[in-house]
MINU-33288 format. One record per residue (C-alpha): residue number from 1; chain; x, y, z. Coordinates in pm, whole numbers. Layout:
<nodes>
n chain X Y Z
NUM A X Y Z
...
</nodes>
This chain:
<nodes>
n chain X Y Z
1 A 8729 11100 12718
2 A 8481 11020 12443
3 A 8215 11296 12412
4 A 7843 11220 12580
5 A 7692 11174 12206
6 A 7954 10873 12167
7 A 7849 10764 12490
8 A 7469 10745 12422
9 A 7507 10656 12025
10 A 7316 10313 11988
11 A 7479 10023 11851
12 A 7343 10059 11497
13 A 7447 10434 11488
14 A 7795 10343 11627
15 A 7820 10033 11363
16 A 7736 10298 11082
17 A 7975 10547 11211
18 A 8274 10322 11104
19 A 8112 10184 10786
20 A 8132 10500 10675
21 A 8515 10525 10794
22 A 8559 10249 10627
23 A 8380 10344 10314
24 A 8661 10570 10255
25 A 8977 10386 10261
26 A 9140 10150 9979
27 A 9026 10418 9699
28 A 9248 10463 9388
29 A 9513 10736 9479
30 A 9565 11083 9375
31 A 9821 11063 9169
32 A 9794 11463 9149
33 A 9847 11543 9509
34 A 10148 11623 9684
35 A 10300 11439 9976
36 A 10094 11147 10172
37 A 9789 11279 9986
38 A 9926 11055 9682
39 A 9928 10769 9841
40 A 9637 10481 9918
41 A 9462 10544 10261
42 A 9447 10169 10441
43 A 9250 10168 10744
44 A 9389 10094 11104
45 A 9343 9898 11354
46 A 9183 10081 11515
47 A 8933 10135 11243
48 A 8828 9751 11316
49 A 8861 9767 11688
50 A 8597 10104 11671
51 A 8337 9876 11473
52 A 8357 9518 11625
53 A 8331 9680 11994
54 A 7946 9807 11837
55 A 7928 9469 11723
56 A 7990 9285 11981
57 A 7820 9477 12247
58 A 7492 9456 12000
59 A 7547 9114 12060
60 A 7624 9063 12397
61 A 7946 8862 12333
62 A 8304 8907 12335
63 A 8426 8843 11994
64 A 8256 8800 11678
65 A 8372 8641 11322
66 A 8244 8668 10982
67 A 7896 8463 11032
68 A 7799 8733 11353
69 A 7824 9022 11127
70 A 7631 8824 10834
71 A 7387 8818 11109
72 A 7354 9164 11227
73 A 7345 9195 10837
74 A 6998 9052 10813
75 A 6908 9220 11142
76 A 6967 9532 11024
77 A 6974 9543 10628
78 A 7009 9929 10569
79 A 7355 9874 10736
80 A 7491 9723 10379
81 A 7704 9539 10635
82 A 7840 9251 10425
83 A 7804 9455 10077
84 A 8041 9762 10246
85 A 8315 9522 10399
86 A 8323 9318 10077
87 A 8376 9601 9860
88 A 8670 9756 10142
89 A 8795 9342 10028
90 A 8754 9424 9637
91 A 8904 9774 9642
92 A 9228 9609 9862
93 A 9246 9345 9632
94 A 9267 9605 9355
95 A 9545 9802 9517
96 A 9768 9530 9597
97 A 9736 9376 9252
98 A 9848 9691 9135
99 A 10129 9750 9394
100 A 10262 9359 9309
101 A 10509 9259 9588
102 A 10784 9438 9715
103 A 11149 9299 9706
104 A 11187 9280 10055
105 A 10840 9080 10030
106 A 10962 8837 9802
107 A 11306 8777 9999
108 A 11100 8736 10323
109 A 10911 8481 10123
110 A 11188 8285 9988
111 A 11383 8252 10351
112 A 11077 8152 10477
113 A 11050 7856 10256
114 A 11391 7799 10346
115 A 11654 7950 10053
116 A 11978 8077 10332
117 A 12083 8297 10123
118 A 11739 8537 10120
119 A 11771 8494 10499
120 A 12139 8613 10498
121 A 12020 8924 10311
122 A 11766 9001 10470
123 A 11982 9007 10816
124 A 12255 9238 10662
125 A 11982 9462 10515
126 A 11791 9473 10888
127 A 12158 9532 11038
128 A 12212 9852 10776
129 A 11876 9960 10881
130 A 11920 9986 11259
131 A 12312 10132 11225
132 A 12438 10214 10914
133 A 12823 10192 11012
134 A 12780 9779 10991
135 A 12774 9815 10638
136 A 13125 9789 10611
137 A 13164 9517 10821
138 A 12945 9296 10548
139 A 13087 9151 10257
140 A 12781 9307 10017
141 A 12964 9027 9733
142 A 12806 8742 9890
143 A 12456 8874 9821
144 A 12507 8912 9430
145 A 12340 8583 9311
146 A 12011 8665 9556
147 A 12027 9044 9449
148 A 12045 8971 9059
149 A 11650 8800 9079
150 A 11558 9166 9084
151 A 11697 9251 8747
152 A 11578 9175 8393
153 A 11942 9070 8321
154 A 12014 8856 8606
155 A 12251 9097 8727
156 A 12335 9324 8988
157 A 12203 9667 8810
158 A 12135 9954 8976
159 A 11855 10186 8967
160 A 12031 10503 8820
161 A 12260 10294 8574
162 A 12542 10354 8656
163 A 12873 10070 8687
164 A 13104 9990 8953
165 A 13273 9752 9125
166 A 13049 9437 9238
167 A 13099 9532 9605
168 A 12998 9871 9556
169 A 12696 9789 9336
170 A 12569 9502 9556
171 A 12575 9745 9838
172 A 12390 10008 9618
173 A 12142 9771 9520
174 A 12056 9668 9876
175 A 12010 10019 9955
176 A 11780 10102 9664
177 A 11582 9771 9802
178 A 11544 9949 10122
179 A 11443 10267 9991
180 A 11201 10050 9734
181 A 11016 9904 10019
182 A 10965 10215 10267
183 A 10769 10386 9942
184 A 10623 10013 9915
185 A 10506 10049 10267
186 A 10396 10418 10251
187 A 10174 10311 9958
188 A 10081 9974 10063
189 A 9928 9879 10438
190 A 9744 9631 10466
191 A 9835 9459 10742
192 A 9549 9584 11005
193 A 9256 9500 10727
194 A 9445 9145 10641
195 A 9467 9069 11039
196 A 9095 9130 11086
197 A 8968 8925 10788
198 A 9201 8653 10920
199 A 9045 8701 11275
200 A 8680 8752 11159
201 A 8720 8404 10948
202 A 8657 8631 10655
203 A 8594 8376 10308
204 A 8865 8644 10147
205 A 9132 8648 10419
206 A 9339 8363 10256
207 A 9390 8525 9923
208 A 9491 8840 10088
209 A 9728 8635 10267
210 A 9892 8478 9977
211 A 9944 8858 9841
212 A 10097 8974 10143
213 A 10368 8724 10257
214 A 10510 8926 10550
215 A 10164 9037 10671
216 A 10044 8659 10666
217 A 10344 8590 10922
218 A 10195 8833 11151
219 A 9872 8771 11127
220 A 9879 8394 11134
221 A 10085 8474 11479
222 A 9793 8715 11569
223 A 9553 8505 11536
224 A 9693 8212 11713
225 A 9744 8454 12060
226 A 9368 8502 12014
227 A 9286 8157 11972
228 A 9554 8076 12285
229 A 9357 8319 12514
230 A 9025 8188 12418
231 A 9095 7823 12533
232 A 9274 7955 12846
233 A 8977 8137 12938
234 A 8792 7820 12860
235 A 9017 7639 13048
236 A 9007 7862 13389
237 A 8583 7909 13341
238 A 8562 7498 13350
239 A 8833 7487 13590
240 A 8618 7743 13848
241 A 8310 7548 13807
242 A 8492 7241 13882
243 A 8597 7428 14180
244 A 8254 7579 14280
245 A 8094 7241 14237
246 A 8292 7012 14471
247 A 8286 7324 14705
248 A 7927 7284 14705
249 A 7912 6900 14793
250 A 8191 6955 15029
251 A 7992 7166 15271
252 A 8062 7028 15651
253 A 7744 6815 15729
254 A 7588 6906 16080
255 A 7646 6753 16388
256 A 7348 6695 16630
257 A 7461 6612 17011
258 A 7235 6473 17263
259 A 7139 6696 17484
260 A 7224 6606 17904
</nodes>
């Protein structure tokens, strides 16, 4: 249960709360620390959810885009509204520049637009990642072409350097893709923050999108449930009033008998 301060914060208080939340994450890592410390915080969604349910019930409304907050903006100036979500923009712009785009990113890309063989990887790799006894039932040679992008030579080299076989190093190489993209990941989330510039109609969301192929995917699909319930619940509020009004002008009409 939230405590009774939480309860009785306004909506300016509870807005600045999660600024400052937000202030926090996309900073340059600690390269230094040990363990997750290293790494870039991203916020969560439920960073986003915390500070548009202020927004929205400052406003009265149910769900508010990128022109309502450049509103409460003006409302309340000392907020630094726009200026503090902008920068959380520049500072996530600045990681992922610096992250670039994982492998697995750039295969999910390619099948996408369509190249089989990215696709055909990328099922073998998901099928070693849920049970890792399938491996053997895959012939790893098939994947050499689409493997060798990754390499400077244009060939299926592995990580450590060492040689062998083409089966064994196409199934090496997969592996190190895997194990590439979970430190990608550990690094590199921003999925929550690129799904609520997308939903906000943020100027910025695009371009994040472009950076972040897999995360567009989901957040285009996101977005479009959101939009689907909105018009449904357009649909069923002009559908009620419809109802209400012909129940109105529907009422029975009296009858008046002559009394005997």
């Amino acid at each position: 249960m939230p405590a009774a301060d939480e309860e009785n914060e306004s909506p300016a208080s509870g807005i600045e709360k999660w600024l400052k939340r937000l202030d926090d994450y996309c900073r340059e890592p600690d390269t230094q620390a040990k363990g997750r410390e290293q790494f870039t915080r991203w916020p969560s969604a439920g960073d986003f959810e915390g500070l548009m349910m202020h927004v929205t019930f400052y406003f009265g409304i149910r769900r508010a885009r990128w022109k309502t907050l450049k509103r409460l903006d003006k409302r309340i100036p000392s907020l630094r509204l726009v200026w503090r979500v902008n920068r959380l923009v520049k500072r996530a712009k600045d990681r992922l520049a610096e992250a670039g785009e994982s492998c697995v990113g750039v295969l999910s890309r390619e099948a996408t637009g369509g190249r089989k063989d990215a696709e055909s990887l990328l099922r073998d790799i998901a099928r070693v990642q849920q049970n890792l006894k399938t491996a053997k039932e895959i012939d790893w040679t098939q994947h050499e072409k689409t493997l060798a992008q990754f390499s400077r030579t244009q060939t299926v080299e592995l990580a450590c350097g060492l040689t062998a076989p083409p089966e064994v190093r196409c199934y090496a190489r997969a592996l190190e893709l895997i194990v590439e993209n979970y430190r990608y990941e550990l690094q590199t989330k921003p999925g929550p923050l690129i799904s609520w510039l997308g939903e906000i109609e943020h100027p910025a969301a695009q371009e994040l999108l472009a950076l972040e192929h897999i995360v567009a995917v989901r957040a285009k699909r996101r977005k479009q449930l959101m939009d689907d319930y909105d018009l449904q619940r357009q649909r069923d509020a002009g559908r009620e009033r419809v109802r209400r009004h012909r129940a109105k002008n529907s009422l029975p009409e009296k009858r008046y008998t002559t009394p005997l």
